[in-house]
FIFIDREN-470962 format. One record per residue (C-alpha): residue number from 1; residue in one letter; x, y, z. Coordinates in nm, 3 decimals, padded with zeros to 5 digits. Each point is the difference from the previous one (the first is absolute). Layout:
N
<lumfi><n>NUM</n><res>a</res><xx>X</xx><yy>Y</yy><zz>Z</zz></lumfi>
...
END
This chain:
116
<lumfi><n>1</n><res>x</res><xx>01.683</xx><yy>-01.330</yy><zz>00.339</zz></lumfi>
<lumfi><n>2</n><res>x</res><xx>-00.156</xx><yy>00.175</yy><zz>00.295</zz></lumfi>
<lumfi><n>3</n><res>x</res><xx>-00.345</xx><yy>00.188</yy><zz>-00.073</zz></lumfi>
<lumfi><n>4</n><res>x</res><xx>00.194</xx><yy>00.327</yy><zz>00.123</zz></lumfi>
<lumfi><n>5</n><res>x</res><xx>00.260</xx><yy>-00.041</yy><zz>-00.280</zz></lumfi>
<lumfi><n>6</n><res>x</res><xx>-00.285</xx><yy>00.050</yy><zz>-00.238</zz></lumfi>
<lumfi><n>7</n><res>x</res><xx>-00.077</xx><yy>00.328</yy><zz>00.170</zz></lumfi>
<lumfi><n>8</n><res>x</res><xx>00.320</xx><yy>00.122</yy><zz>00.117</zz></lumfi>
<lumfi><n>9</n><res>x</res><xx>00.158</xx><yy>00.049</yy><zz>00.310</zz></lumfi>
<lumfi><n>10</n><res>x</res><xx>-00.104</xx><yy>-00.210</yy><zz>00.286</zz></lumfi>
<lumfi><n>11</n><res>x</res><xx>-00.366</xx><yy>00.048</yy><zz>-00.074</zz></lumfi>
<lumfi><n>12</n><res>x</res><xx>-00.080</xx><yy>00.156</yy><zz>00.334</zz></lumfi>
<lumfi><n>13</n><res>x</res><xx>00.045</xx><yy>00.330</yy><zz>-00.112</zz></lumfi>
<lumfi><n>14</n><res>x</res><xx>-00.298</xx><yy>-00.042</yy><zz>-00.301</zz></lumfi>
<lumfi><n>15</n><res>x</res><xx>-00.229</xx><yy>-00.187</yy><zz>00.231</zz></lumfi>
<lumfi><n>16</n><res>x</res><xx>00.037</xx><yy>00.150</yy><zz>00.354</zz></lumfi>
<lumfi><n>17</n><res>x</res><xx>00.198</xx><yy>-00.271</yy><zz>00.170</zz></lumfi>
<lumfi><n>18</n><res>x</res><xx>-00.244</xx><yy>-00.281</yy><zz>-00.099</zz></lumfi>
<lumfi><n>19</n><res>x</res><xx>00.139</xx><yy>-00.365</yy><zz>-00.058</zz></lumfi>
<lumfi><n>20</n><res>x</res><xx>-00.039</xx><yy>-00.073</yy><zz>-00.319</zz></lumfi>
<lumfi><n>21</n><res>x</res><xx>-00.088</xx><yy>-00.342</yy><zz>-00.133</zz></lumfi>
<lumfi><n>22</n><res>x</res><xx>00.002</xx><yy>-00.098</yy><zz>-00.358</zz></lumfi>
<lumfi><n>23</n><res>x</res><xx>-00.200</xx><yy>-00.289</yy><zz>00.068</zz></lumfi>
<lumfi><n>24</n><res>x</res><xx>-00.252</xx><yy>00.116</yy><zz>00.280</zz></lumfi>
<lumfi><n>25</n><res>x</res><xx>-00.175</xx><yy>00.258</yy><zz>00.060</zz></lumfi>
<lumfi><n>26</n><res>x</res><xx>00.200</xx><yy>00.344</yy><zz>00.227</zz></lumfi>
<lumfi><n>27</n><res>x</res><xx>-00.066</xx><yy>00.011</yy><zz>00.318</zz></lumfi>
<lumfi><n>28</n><res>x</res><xx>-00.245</xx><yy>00.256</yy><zz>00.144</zz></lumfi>
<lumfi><n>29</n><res>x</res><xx>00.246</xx><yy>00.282</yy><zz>00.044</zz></lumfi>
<lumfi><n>30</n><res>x</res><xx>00.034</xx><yy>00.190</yy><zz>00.328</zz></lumfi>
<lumfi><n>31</n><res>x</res><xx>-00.265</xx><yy>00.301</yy><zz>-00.030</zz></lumfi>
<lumfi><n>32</n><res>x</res><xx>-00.249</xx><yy>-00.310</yy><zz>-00.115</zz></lumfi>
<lumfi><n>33</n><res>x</res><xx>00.008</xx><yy>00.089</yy><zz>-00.382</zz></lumfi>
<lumfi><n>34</n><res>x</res><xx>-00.120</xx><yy>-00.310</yy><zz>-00.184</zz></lumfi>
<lumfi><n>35</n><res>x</res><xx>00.236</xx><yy>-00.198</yy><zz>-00.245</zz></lumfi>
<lumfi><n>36</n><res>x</res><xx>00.002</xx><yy>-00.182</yy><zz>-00.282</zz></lumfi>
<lumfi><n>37</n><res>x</res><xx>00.196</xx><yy>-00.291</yy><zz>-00.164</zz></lumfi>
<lumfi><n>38</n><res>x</res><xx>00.278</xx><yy>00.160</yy><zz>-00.222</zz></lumfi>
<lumfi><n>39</n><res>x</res><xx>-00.155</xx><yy>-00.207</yy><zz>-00.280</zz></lumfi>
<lumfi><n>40</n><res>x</res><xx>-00.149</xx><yy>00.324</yy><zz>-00.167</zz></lumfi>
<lumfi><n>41</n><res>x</res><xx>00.143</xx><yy>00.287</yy><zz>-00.229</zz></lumfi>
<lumfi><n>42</n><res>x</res><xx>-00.261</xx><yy>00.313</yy><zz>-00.083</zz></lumfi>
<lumfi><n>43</n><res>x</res><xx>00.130</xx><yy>00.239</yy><zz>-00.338</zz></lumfi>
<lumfi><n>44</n><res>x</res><xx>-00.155</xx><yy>00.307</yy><zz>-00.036</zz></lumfi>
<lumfi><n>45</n><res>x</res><xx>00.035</xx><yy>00.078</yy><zz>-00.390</zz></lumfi>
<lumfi><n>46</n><res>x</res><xx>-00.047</xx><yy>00.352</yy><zz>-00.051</zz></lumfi>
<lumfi><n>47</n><res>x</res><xx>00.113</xx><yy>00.320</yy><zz>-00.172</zz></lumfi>
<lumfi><n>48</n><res>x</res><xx>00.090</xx><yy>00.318</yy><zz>00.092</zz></lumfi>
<lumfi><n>49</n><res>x</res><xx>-00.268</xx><yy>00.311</yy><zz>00.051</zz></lumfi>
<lumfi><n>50</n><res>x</res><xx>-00.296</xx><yy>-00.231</yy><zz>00.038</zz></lumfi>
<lumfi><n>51</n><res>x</res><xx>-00.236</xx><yy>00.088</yy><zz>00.311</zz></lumfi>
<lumfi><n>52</n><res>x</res><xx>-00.127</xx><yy>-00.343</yy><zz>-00.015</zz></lumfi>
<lumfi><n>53</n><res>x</res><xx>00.326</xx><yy>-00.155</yy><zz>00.049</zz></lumfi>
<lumfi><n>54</n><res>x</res><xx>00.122</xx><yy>00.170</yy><zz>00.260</zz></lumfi>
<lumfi><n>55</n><res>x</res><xx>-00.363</xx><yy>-00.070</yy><zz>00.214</zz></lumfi>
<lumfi><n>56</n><res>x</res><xx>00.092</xx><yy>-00.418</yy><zz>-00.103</zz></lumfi>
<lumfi><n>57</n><res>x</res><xx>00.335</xx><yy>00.079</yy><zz>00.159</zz></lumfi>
<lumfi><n>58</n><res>x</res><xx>-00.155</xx><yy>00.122</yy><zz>00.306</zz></lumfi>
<lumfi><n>59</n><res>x</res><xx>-00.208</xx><yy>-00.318</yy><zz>00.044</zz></lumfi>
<lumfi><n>60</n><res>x</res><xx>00.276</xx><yy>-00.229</yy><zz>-00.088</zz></lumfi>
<lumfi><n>61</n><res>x</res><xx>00.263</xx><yy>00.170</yy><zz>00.220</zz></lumfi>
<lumfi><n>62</n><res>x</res><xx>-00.249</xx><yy>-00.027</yy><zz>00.294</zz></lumfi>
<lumfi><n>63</n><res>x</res><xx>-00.153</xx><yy>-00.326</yy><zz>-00.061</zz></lumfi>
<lumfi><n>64</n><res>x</res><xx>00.368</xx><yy>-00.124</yy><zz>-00.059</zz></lumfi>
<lumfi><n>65</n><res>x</res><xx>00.186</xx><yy>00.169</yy><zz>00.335</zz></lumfi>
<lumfi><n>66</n><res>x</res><xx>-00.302</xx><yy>-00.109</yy><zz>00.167</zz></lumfi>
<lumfi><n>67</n><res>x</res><xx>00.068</xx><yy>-00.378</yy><zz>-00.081</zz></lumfi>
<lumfi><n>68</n><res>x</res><xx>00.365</xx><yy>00.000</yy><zz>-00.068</zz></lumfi>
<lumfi><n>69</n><res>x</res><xx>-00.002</xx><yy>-00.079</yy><zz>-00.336</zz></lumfi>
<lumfi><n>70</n><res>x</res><xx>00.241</xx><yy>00.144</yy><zz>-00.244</zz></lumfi>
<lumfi><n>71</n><res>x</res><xx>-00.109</xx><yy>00.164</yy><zz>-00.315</zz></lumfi>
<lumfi><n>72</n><res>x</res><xx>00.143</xx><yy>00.171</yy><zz>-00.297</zz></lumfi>
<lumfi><n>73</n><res>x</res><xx>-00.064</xx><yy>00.340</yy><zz>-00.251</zz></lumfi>
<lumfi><n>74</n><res>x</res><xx>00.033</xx><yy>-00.051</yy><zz>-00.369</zz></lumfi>
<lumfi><n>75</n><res>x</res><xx>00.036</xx><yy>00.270</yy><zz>-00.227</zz></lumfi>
<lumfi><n>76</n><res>x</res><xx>-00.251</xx><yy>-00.094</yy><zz>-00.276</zz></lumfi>
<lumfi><n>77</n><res>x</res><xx>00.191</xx><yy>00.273</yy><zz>-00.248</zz></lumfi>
<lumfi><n>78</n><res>x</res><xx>00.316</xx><yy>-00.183</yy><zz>00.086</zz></lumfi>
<lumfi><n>79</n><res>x</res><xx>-00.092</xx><yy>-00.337</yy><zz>-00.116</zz></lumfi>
<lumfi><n>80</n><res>x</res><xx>-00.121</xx><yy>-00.038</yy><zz>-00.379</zz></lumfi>
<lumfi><n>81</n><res>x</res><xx>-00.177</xx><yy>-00.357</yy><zz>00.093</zz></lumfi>
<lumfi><n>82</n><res>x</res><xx>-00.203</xx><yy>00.167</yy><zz>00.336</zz></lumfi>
<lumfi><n>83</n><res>x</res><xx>-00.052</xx><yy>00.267</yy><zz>-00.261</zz></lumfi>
<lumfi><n>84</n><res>x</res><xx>-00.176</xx><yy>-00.276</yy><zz>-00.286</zz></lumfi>
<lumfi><n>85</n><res>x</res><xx>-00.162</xx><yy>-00.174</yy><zz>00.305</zz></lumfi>
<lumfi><n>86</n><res>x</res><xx>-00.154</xx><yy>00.251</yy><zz>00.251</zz></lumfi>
<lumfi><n>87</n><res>x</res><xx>00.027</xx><yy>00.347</yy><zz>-00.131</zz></lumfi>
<lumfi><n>88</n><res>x</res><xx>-00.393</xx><yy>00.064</yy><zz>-00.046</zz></lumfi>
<lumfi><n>89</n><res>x</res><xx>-00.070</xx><yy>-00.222</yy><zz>00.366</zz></lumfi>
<lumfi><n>90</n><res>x</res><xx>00.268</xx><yy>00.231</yy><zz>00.225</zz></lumfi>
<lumfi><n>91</n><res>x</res><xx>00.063</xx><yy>00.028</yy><zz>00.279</zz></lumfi>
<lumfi><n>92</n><res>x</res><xx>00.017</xx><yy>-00.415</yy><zz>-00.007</zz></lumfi>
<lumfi><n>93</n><res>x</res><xx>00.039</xx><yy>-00.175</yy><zz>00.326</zz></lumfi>
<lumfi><n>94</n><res>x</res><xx>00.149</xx><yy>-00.409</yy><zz>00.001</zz></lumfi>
<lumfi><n>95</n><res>x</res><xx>00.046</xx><yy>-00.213</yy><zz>00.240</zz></lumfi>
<lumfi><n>96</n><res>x</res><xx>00.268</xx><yy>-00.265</yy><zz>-00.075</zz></lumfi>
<lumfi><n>97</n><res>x</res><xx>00.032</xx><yy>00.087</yy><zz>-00.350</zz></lumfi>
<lumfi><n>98</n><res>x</res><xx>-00.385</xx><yy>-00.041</yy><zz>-00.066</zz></lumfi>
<lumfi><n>99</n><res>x</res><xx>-00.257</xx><yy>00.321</yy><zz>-00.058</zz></lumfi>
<lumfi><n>100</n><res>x</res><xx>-00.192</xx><yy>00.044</yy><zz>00.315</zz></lumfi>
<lumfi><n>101</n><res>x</res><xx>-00.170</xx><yy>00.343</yy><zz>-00.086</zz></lumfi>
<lumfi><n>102</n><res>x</res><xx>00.024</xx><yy>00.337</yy><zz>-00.220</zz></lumfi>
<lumfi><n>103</n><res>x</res><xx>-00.087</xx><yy>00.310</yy><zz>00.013</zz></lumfi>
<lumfi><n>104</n><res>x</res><xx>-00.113</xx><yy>00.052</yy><zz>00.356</zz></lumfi>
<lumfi><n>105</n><res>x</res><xx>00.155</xx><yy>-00.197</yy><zz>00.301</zz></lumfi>
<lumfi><n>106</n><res>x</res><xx>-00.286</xx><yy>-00.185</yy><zz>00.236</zz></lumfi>
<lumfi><n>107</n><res>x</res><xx>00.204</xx><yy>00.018</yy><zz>00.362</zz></lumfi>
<lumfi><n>108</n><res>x</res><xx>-00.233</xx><yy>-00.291</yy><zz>00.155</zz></lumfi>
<lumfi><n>109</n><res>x</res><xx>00.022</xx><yy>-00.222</yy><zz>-00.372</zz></lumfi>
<lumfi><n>110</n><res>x</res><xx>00.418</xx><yy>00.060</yy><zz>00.035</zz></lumfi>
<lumfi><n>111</n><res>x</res><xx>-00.016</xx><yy>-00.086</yy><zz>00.360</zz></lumfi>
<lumfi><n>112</n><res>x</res><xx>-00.201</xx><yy>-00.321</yy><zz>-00.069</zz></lumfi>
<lumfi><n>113</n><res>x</res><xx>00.247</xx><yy>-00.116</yy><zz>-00.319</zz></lumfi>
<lumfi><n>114</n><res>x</res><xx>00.270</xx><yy>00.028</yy><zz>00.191</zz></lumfi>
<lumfi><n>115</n><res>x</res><xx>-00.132</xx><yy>-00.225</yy><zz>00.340</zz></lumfi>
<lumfi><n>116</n><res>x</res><xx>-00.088</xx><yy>-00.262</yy><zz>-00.169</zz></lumfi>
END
C-alpha cells in the first residue's frame, strides 16, 4: 500500500508535489518548506462554539501545513468516549493517539513534538 493510498489521490495534491516516503523523511519541497517523516498524526478534539478551540485549530493548522503533517478535527459532542475522557480538558490536542496538550496550543512545544 502506497503512503498516498492512505491519503487519497496521488498524494501530490495534499502535500504540494512533495515525494512522499513512508519510511524517510519528505524531501525539502520546492519553495524550501521543511518536512517531516509521515510517521506522525495530530487530532484536534474539540466542540463546537468554543473560542479556545478554534485559536488550537489555528496553531495546529499552521504548525501542521508548515511541516506537512496531516491532522484531524473531532467532534467531542459526537463521540460519547471523547465526551467521558476530555470534556472538562477541551480543546485537546494528540499526537499519535497520545495527549500532547489542552486547553491552549504552545506553537513552538507542537513544532518541537512533532521534529523529533
Amino acid at each position: 500500500m502506497s503512503i498516498a493510498s492512505l491519503f487519497g489521490g496521488s498524494g501530490a495534491e495534499r502535500f504540494g508535489g512533495c515525494e512522499l516516503s513512508a519510511t524517510g523523511p519528505l524531501k525539502k519541497s520546492s519553495d524550501g518548506v521543511r518536512m517531516v517523516r509521515m510517521s506522525h498524526l495530530v487530532t484536534l478534539i474539540q466542540k463546537p462554539g468554543c473560542h479556545l478551540c478554534e485559536d488550537a485549530q489555528l496553531v495546529v493548522e499552521k504548525v501542521c501545513a508548515d511541516l506537512g503533517v496531516p491532522w484531524e478535527q473531532k467532534d467531542i459532542t459526537e463521540d460519547q468516549r471523547l465526551h467521558d475522557e476530555y470534556w472538562e480538558q477541551i480543546p485537546v490536542v494528540l499526537v499519535d493517539g497520545k495527549q500532547h496538550t489542552f486547553w491552549r496550543v504552545d506553537e513552538g512545544r507542537l513544532r518541537r513534538e512533532l521534529t523529533k
